[in-house]
C-alpha positions as CSV (number, residue, x, y, z in Angstrom):
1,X,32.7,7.8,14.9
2,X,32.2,4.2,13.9
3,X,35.2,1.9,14.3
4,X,35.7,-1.2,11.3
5,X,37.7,-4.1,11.8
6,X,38.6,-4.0,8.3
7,X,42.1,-2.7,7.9
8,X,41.5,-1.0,4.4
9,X,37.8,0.8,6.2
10,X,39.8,1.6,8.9
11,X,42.5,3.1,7.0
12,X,40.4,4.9,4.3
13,X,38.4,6.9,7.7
14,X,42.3,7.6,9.1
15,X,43.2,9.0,5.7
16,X,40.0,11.3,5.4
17,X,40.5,12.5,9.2
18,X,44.0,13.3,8.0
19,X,43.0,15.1,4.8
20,X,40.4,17.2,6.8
21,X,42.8,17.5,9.5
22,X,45.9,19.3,7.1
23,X,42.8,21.3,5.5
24,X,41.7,22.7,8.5
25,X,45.0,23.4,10.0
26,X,45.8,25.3,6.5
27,X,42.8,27.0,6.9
28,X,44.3,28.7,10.3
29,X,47.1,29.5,8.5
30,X,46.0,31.3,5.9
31,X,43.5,33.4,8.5
């Protein structure tokens, strides 16, 4: 994974891990 200096490319890539991250984990859940 590439890292940015830039706060807002930074923190757009956190928000997308996190999005994929809940989708996933509801994902289980509903297995």
């Amino acid at each position: 994974m590439v890292l940015f200096d830039d706060g807002k490319l930074s923190g757009y890539i956190c928000d997308e891990q996190r999005r994929m991250f809940v989708q996933e984990a509801t994902n289980d859940k509903n297995k």
